[in-house]
N, C-alpha and C positions, 0 to 999 in steps of 0.2 A: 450322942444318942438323943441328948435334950434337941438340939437344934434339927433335930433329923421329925423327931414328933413335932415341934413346931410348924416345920415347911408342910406335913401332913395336914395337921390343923388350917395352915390357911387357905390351901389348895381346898378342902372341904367348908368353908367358907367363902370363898372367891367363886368356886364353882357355881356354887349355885345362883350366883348373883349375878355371874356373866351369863349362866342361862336365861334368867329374869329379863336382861338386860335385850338379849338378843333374839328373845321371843317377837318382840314389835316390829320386826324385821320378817320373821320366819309366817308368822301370821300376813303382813303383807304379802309374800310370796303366796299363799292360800290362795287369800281373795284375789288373786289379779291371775289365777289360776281355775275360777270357780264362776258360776250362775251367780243371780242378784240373790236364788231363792236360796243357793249352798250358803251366803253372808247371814242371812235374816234365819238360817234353820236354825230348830232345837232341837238335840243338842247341834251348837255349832261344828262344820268342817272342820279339824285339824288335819286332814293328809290334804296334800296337793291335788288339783283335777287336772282336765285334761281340754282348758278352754281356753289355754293362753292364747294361742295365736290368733283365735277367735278373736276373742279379745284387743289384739294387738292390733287384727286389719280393721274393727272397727274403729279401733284409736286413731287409724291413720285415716281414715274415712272422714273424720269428726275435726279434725286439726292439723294442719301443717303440720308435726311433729317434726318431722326432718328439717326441716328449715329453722322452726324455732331453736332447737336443740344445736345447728350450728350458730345462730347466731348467738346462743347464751355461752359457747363456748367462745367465741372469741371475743364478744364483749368481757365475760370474768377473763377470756388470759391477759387479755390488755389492758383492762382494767387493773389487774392485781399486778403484772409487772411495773406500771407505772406509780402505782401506791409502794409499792416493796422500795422500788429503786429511789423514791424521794423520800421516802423513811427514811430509809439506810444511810444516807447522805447526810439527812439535815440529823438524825439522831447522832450520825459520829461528831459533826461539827457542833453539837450543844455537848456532847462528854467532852471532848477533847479539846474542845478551840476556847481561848481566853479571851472575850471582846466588852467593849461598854456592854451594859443592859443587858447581857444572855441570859438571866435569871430573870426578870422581866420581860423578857420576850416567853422563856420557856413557861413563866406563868399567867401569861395572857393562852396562850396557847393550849394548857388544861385547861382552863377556865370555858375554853369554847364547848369542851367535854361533856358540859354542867348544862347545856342548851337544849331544850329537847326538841328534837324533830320537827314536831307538830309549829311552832312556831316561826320555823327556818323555811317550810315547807314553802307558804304563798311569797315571803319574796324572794327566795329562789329562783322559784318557775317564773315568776315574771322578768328576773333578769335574761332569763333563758329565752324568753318570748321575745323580748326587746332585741334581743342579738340574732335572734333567726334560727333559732337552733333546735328546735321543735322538732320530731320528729325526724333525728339523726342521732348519733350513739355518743355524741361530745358531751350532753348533762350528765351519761353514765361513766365518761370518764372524766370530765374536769375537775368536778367536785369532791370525788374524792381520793386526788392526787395526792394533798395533804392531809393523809391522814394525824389526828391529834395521838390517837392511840397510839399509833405505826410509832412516830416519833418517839413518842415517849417509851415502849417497848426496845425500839432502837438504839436509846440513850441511855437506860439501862444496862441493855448487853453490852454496849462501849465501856460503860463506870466499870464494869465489871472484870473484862475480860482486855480490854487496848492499854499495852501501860505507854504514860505518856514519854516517857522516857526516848522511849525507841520513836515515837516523834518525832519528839528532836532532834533525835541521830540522822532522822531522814531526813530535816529540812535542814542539817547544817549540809548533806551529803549534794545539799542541793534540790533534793525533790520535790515537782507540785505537787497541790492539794492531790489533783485527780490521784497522783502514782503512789501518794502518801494513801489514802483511801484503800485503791487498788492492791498492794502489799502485802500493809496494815491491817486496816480497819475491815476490810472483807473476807480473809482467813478468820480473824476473830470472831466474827457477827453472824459465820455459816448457820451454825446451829439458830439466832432464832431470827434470819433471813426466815432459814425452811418452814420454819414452826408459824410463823407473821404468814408464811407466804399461805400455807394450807390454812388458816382460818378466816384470810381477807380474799381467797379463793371461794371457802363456804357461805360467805357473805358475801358475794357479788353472784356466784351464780343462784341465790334463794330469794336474790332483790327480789319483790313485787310492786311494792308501791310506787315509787320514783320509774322504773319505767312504764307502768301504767298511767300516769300523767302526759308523761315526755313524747310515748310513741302512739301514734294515732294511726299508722300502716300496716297493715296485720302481715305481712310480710317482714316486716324491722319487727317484731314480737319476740319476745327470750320467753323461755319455756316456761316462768309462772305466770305469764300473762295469758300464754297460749292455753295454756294449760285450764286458768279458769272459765275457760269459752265450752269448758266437758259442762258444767254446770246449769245444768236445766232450769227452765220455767219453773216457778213456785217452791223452787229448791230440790227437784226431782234430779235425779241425775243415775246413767249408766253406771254403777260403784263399781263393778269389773272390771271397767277401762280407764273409770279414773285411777284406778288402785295401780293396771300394768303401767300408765302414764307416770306416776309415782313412783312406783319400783324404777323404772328408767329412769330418771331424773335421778334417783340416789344411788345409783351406781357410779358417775363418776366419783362423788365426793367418798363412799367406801373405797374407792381404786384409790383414791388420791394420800388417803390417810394411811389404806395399808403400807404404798408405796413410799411413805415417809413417817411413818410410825415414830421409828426410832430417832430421827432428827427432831420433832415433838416435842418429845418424851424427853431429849437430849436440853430444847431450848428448856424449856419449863425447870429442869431439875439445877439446870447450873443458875439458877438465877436472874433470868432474864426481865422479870418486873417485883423484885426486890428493890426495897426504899435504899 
C-alpha cells in the first residue's frame, strides 16, 4: 500500500515537470502555426492556427530547405557512423588490449578534451585551406573521426561490461582482432554504441559554426547555415517561418530519440562513463 502511494506521489510530481518541460515544444508548434502579430499579441496565442502551410511555402520560397535538410542528413549519418565506428574500436582496444604507453596515450588523449574550440578553430581551417578542402563535406567528417569523448565513453563500456577472460579464449581459439571485436566487444558495447550514436547524431546535425567556415556554396549548406539566411536586415526577421524551419529541423532528433529511447536510458543506467 505504502509503495502504491509512493508511485502516486511521483507520478504527480513527474507530471507536472514533463509538462513544464514539453511546453517549449508545444509553444513552437503555435508560433510556426500563427501571424507575426498572433506571437507579439496580448494575451499570447496558446491554441494552434491555421498558417502552417502558409508559412511553410514561404520557407520554401526563402531557402533551399530541401536540399539543405538532405545534405545535413547525410553529412550527420556519415559523420556519426564514422565517429561511432572509431570510437568503438579504439575504446575496446584501450579497456581490453595490454601494450607500452596505453595509459599515456589514453591521457594525452583526455587532455585534448581540456582545449577549447576557439583556439583549434584558425589552425584547423588553415590545414583544411592548404589541402584544398574548402568547401566539400571532408572538414565535417575528418575531424571528428576521433572523437576524445567517443573513446573514452567506449572504454568505459568495455571496463565494464567485455570480461577479458573470454579474450583470451578467443585469441587462443585463434581469432583476429577484427572477429575478436566483432563477437566480443560489439554485443557488449550495444547499449552505449546506441546511446554515443543518438548524441554524436545531435551534435552533427545542430553543427553551425565549423560548416559555416568550411562551405562557401549555398548548395553544400546543412540546415543551420541555411537556416540562418531566414534572418533579416537589422535583425528583422519573418518568426513564423523561422519557427516552421525550426519545428522541421527538430523533428528528426525527437524521431531519433523516441526511436531509441530505451537503448539511452539502457547506456547511461549500466554505467557507461563511470570512473
Amino acid at each position: 500500500m505504502k509503495q502504491g502511494r509512493l508511485a502516486w506521489l511521483k507520478h504527480l510530481v513527474l507530471l507536472p515537470l514533463a509538462g513544464l518541460f514539453a511546453f517549449p515544444f508545444y509553444w513552437l508548434l503555435v508560433m510556426s502555426t500563427g501571424r507575426t502579430s498572433d506571437i507579439f499579441g496580448s494575451p499570447p496565442r496558446l491554441i494552434p492556427g491555421t498558417e502552417f502551410f502558409a508559412n511553410l511555402g514561404r520557407l520554401l520560397e526563402s531557402v533551399n530547405f530541401l536540399q539543405a535538410f538532405a545534405n545535413s542528413a547525410v553529412v550527420s549519418i556519415s559523420a556519426t557512423l564514422l565517429t561511432v565506428a572509431v570510437a568503438a574500436l579504439s575504446g575496446f582496444v584501450f579497456a581490453t588490449f595490454r601494450f607500452p604507453g596505453r595509459n599515456w596515450l589514453f591521457g594525452i588523449l583526455l587532455a585534448t578534451m581540456t582545449l577549447p574550440t576557439g583556439v583549434m578553430l584558425v589552425p584547423t581551417l588553415q590545414i583544411y585551406v592548404d589541402l584544398g578542402w574548402i568547401n566539400t563535406y571532408l572538414p565535417l567528417l575528418v575531424p571528428g573521426a576521433a572523437s576524445a569523448f567517443g573513446i573514452f565513453w567506449m572504454r568505459q563500456a568495455a571496463r565494464e561490461s567485455v570480461q577479458y577472460e573470454v579474450i583470451e579464449a578467443a585469441r587462443v581459439d585463434g581469432a583476429s582482432f577484427l572477429r575478436v571485436f566483432w563477437h566480443v566487444g560489439l554485443p557488449a558495447l550495444r547499449p552505449a554504441i546506441a546511446g554515443f550514436t543518438v548524441f554524436q547524431f545531435m551534435w552533427n546535425w545542430n553543427e553551425y559554426l565549423w560548416p559555416l567556415l568550411v562551405l562557401n556554396d549555398s548548395n553544400l549548406y546543412t540546415l543551420p547555415v541555411a537556416l540562418q539566411q531566414l534572418n533579416g536586415s537589422y535583425g528583422t526577421s519573418d518568426y513564423p517561418v523561422v519557427m516552421v524551419a525550426t519545428l522541421l529541423a527538430t523533428i528528426p532528433l525527437i524521431v531519433l530519440f523516441l526511436l531509441f529511447r530505451r537503448q539511452v536510458m539502457s547506456s547511461v543506467n549500466s554505467g557507461a562513463v563511470k570512473g
